[in-house]
N, C-alpha and C positions, 0 to 999 in steps of 0.2 A: 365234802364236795370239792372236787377241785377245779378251779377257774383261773383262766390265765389274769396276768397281770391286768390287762385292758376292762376284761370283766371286775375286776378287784375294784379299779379305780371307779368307773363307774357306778359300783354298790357304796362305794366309800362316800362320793360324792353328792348320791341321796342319802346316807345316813346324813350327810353334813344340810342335808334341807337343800340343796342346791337345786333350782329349776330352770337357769336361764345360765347359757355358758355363750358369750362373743369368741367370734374366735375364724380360723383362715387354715384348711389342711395342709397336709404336704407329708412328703412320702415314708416321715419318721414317726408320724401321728396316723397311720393310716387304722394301723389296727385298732384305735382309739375310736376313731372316725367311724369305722364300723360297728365296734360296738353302743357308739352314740348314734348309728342309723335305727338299732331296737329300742334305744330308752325314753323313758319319758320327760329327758329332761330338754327342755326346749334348746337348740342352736341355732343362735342367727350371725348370719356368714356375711363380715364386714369385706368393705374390698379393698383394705392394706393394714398390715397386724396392728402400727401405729392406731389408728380407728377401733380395734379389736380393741386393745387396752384402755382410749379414752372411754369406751361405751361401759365397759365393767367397773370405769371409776363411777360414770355418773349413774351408772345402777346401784351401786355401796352409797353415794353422797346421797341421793334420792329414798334408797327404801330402808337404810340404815341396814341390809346385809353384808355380806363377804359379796363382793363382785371377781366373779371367775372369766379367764380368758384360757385361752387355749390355740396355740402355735404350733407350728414346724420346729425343725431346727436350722443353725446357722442363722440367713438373714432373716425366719419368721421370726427365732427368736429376738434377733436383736434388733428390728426394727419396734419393737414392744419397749426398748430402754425409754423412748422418751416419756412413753404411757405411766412405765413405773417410776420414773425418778419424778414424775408431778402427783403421782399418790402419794409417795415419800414425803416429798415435801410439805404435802398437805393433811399429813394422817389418815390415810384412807385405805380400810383394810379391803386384800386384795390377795389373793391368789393364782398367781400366772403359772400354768402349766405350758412346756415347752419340751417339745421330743429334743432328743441327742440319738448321735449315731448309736451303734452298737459298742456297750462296754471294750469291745478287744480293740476298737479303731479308735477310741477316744486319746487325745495325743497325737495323731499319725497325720494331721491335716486330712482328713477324710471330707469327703465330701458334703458339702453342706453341715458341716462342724465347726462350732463357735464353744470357745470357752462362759455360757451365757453366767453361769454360776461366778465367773471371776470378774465378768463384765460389769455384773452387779449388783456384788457385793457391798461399793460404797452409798446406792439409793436402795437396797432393800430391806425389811425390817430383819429377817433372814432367807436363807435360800437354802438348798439342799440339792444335790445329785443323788440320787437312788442308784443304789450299785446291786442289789436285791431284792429280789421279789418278793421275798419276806418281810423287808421291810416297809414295803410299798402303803401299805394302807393306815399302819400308823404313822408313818412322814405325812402323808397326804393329811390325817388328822389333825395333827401336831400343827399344820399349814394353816391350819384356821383357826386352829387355839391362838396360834401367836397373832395373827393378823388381826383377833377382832377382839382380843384383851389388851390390859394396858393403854399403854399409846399407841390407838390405829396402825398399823401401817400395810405394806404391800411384800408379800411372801411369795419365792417362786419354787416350784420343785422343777426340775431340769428330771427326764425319763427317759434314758437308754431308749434303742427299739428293742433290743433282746430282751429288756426286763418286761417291757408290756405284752411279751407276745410268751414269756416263759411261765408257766401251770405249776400251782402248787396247791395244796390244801386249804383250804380258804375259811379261816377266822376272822369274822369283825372284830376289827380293832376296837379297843376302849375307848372311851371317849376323853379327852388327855386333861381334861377340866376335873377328870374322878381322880387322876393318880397324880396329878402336881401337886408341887411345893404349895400347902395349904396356906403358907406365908405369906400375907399381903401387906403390901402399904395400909398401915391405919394413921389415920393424921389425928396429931398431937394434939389432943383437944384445948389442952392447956394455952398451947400457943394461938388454937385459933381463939379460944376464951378475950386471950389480950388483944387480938385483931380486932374481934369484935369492939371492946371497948375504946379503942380508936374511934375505929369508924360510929360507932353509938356517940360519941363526944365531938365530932368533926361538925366544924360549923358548912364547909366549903366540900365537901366527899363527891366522888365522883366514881362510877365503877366501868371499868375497860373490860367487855368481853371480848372472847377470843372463841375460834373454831372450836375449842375444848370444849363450851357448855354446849355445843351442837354436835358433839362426837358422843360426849359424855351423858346426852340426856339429859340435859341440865335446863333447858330453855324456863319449863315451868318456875323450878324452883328460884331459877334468877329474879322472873317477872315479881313473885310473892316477895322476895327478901326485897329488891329493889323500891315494889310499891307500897310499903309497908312505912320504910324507912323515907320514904320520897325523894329517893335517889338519883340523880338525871345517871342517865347512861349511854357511852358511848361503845362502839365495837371496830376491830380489826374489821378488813375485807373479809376475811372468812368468818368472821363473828356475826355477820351478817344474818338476822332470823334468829338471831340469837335472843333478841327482846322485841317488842313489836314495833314496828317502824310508824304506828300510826297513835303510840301513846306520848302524851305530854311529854313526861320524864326523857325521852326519845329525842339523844342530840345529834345524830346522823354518825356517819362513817369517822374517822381521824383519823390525821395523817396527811403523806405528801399530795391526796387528792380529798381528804377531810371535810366537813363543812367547818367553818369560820367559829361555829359557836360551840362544836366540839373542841378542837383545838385550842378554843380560847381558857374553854372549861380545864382542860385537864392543864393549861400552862399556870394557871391561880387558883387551882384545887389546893387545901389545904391535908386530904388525905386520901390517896387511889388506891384501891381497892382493885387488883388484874385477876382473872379468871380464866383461862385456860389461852392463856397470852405466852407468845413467847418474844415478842418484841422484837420484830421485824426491823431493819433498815428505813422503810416507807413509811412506818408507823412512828414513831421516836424521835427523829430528825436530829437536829444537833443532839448528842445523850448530854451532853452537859447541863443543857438547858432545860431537858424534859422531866419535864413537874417536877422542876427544881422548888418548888412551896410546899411541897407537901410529901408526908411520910406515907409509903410505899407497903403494899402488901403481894405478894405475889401466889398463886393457888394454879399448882399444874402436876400431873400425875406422873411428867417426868422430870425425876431430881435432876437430868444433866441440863434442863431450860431453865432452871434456879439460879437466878444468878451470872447467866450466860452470857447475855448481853448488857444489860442494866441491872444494876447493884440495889436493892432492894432491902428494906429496914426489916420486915417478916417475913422470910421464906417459909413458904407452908409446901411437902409433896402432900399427895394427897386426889381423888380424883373428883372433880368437878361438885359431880351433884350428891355425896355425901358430903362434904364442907359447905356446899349452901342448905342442905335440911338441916347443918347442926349451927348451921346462924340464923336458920329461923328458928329452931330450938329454942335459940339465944332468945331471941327477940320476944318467944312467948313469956320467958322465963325472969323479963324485966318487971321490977316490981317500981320505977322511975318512971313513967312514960311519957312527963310532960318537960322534959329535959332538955330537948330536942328544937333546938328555933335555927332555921334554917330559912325563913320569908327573904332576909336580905340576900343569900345564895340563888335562890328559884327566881328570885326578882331580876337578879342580874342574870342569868342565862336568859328567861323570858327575855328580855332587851336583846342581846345577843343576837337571839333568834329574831327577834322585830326588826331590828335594824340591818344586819346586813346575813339574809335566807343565800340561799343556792338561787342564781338568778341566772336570765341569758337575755339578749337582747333579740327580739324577733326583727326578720330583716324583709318585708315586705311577702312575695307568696315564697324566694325561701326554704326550704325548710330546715328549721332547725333539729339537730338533733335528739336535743331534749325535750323536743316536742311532742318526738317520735316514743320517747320513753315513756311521757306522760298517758300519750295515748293508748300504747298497751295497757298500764297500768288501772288507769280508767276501764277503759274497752274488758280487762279480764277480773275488773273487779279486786285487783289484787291477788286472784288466787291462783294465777298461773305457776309451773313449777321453772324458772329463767336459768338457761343456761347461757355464759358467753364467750366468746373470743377474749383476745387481751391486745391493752390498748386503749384506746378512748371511748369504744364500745361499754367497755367491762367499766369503766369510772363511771360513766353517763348514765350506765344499768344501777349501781351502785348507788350512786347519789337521788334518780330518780323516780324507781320504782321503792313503793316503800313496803319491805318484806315483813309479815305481822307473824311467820311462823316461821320453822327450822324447817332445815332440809328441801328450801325452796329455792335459793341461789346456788347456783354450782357453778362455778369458777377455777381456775389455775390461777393460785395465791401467789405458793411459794417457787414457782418455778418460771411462773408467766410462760406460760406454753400456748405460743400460736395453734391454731388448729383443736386446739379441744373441745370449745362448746359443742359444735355442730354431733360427732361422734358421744360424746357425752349425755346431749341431749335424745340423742338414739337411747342409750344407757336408760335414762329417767325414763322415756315413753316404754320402754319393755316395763318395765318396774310397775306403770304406770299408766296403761293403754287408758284411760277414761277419760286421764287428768292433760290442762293445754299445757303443753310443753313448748316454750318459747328460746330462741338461740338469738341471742344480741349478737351480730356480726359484723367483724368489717370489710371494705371489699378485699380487702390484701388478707386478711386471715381468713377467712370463710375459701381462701384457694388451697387450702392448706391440707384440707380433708374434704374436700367435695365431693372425692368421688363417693363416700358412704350416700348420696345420695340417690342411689341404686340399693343400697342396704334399706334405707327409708321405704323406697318403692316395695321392693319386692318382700318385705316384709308389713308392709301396710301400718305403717309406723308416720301418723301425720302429726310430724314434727313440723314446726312453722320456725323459719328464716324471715330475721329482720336485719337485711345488708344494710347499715349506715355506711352509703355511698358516697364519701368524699375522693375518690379520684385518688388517693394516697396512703402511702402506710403512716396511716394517722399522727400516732402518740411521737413517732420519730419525726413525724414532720414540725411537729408543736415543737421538740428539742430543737430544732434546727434553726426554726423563725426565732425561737426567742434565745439562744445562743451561738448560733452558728450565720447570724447576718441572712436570715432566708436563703443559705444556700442548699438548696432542696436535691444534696446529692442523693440520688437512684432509691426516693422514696414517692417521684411521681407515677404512679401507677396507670393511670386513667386512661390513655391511650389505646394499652395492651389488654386491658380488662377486657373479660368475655360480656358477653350480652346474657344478663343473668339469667332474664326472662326466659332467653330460646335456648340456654344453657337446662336449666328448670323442661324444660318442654324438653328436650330431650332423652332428659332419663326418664319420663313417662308423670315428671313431677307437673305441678302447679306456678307459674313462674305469671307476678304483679308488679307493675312497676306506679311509686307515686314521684310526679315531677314538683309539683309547689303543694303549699303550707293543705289546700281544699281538698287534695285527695290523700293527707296522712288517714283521715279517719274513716273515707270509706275502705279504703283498701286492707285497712288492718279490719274490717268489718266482714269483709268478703272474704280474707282468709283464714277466719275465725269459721265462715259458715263453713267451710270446705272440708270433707272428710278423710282430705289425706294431706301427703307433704306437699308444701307451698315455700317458694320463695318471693319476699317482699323485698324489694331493689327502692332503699328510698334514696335518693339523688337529694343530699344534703350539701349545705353551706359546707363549698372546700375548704375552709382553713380556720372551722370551730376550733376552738379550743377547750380545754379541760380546765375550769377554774373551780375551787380557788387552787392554787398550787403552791408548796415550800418548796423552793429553792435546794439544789442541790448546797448540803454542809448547813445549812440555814435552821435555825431554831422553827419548832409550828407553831408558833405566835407569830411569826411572819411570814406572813402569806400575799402572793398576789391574786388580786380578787381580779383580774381581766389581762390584755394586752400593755397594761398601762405597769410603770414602778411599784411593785412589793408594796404590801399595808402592811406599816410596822406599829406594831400595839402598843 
């Protein structure tokens, strides 16, 4: 049978299970476009490619598939760079498809012609230019072999127009998982053998999860080895859901926005245990100092994060949740079991946690932000799917919602990317029509990708917007007061801000506004009953802060806990 290129890709992309493509035409994707007007597989038409890409990340973070997008070329494609360089960063497998001109003008400055393949090459997992039609359907395969093995990441194939529009005999391609290198990473059990016994002997143990056990599938398996061994556990920001936020052993976030008793844990741990960690700048703080007590284990499926940033006494590759089934293995396979006295460790985090929590100070009606947190969190029972903005949003979601599963926070980690919740959480609700999907926003980020809020409407996608309305671009303005003498250069927003409400009423949405502390909870009450997209405008206290906080260079044993001088341990 023979089928042009555009049909090719389209049958490729239901073998590959594909159902939901984001994505924006244009004149190099037409013939694509048409033949995605006959298929079944669903397209929802963002309104700017940036958008396109954040919604395919938060459908990959949300349902644990390949999230596909689909571009022009030139600026479609390269407005999609920011989409993929925050997949990148965050391990999030992804397939961007992006037309190109016609093979014979590629080179010539043709029109609406971008190098997208050279653009980016340094944030994607790989890319590829199709120069053959023949080739077409296994590239496209191969595209989500690599993006959803290994370590996650974001794959683009770049498509001529003459290749999707040129007919050839049409074989389904293999599926690239049957004819690859059968060779895999198996982790050295020997090695993990003596981790184990570390951590089985460790009076002070502490385990750091990372994005890896929620890429990895690893969640369950953490909880069992953790609870077993009675482990407190702490997590990176994308580690987040990673163990449940609402068990004992549960010492909150770590790091430059950390809670007090995590931070404290892992600076007089005697042995950490890192799990799909790659040890971040935010997370680590001074390296010198970080869990200088205690001997180090490292477990991440890619060897080049071993070692990379912090030097580490057991390097393990290896991918997440086979090295924790073969430490619980371990653990059934102890014939010791009463070896283990850890009361004076659990004694002193319990303190930790008694004595100085995640706190704020209410300031009469008010509101505070993390009030605002608390009360989603309550109000959805915890089982809302949060996406947010970045900034003091994303810390406050972080600290105060407390996530008991995976794949329920969706964030820009590693790239901190303005603008992503709002389109991201588009992403989740397609994934997700049933489930409440929540966007912590700020007012300065939340302008960032607004206009998908025409994507929402017209796709009947009631995502619900929670604007924490401080008048400022937040997290810089927190920099500014506490380093920069409150000189609040051109991070006062508040003036110029739209009128959320009538902004919301205009694209056909839902647009709430709460003034003091008495209407946080009906109005997150009222948006909750509403069956489609809402935006909630809370007008909170201008010049919250994000506490506790380390200090830029500063070890995370010292933190300041408010406005006031650094608490030094």
């Amino acid at each position: 049978m023979e089928l042009r290129g555009c049909e090719i890709l389209i049958k490729t992309l239901l073998q590959e299970g594909v159902d939901t493509i984001f994505g924006y035409p244009g004149g190099a994707v037409l013939d694509i476009y048409d033949e995605l007007y006959h298929s079944d597989i669903r397209h929802i038409l963002a309104r700017h490619e940036q958008g396109a890409a954040h919604a395919a990340d938060g459908y990959a973070r949300s349902s644990g598939k390949v999230g596909v997008c689909l571009v022009t070329s030139g600026p479609g494609a390269t407005n999609t760079v920011t989409g993929i360089a925050t997949a990148y960063m965050d391990s999030v497998p992804m397939v961007v498809l992006t037309g190109q001109v016609p093979t014979r003008f590629i080179g010539t400055d043709a029109f609406q012609e971008a190098d997208i393949t050279g653009i980016t090459r340094p944030c994607t997992k790989h890319n590829f230019l199709v120069r053959r039609v023949e080739d077409l359907a296994l590239t496209v395969r191969e595209a989500f072999h690599i993006a959803r093995t290994g370590r996650p990441g974001p794959v683009l194939v770049d498509l001529p127009k003459d290749i999707v529009q040129a007919s050839i005999e049409y074989v389904p391609a293999p599926d690239p998982a049957d004819t690859a290198d059968k060779r895999t990473v198996t982790i050295d059990e020997s090695q993990l053998r003596h981790a184990f016994e570390l951590i089985d002997k460790a009076e002070r143990p502490v385990i750091l999860a990372g994005g890896g056990i929620i890429m990895g599938n690893a969640a369950d398996d953490l909880h069992r080895f953790a609870s077993r061994l009675s482990i407190p556990v702490t997590s990176t920001l994308m580690g987040m859901g990673s163990f449940p936020g609402t068990n004992p052993l549960w010492l909150g976030m770590l790091g430059m926005h950390g809670t007090y008793y995590a931070n404290m844990a892992v600076s007089e741990c005697d042995l950490l245990l890192t799990i799909g960690v790659r040890f971040s700048d935010r997370v680590t703080g001074k390296i010198a100092s970080f869990a200088s007590k205690a001997k180090t284990i490292q477990i991440d499926i890619d060897a080049a994060s071993i070692n990379k940033v912090f030097s580490v006494d057991i390097p393990i590759v290896g991918d997440c949740k086979s090295a924790l089934q073969l430490l619980n293995r371990f653990v059934d396979e102890r014939t010791d079991t009463d070896s283990r006295n850890q009361s004076q460790w659990l004694d002193q985090v319990a303190e930790w946690k008694r004595d100085t929590p995640l706190k704020y100070s209410p300031n009469g009606g008010t509101i505070k932000p993390q009030n605002v947190i608390e009360t989603l969190y309550r109000l959805t029972e915890g089982d809302a799917i949060i996406t947010t903005e970045v900034g003091q949003n994303q810390m406050w979601a972080a600290q105060y919602y407390h996530f008991d599963k995976p794949n329920r926070f969706l964030t820009s980690g590693g790239l901190g990317t303005m603008g992503y919740g709002f389109p991201a959480a588009i992403g989740a609700q397609a994934a997700f029509p049933d489930k409440t999907v929540i966007d912590i926003a700020g007012d300065g980020s939340i302008q960032m990708n607004i206009q998908e809020l025409a994507t929402a409407v017209s796709h009947k996608l009631p995502v619900k917007i929670a604007i924490l309305n401080n008048g400022y671009l937040g997290m810089v303005r927190q920099w500014q007061e506490i380093f920069y003498g409150k000189r609040y250069a051109h991070t006062d927003i508040g003036e110029t801000s739209p009128d959320f409400v009538r902004l919301a009423e205009a694209y056909g949405a839902t647009g709430l506004r709460a003034m003091k502390t008495e209407d946080v909870e009906p109005t997150i009450r009222t948006a909750l009953e509403i069956p489609g997209p809402v935006i909630m405008d809370f007008v909170v206290e201008a010049e919250e802060g994000v506490f506790p906080m380390v200090l830029p260079g500063g070890s995370i044993s010292q933190m300041a806990l408010d406005n006031t001088e650094p608490a030094n341990k």
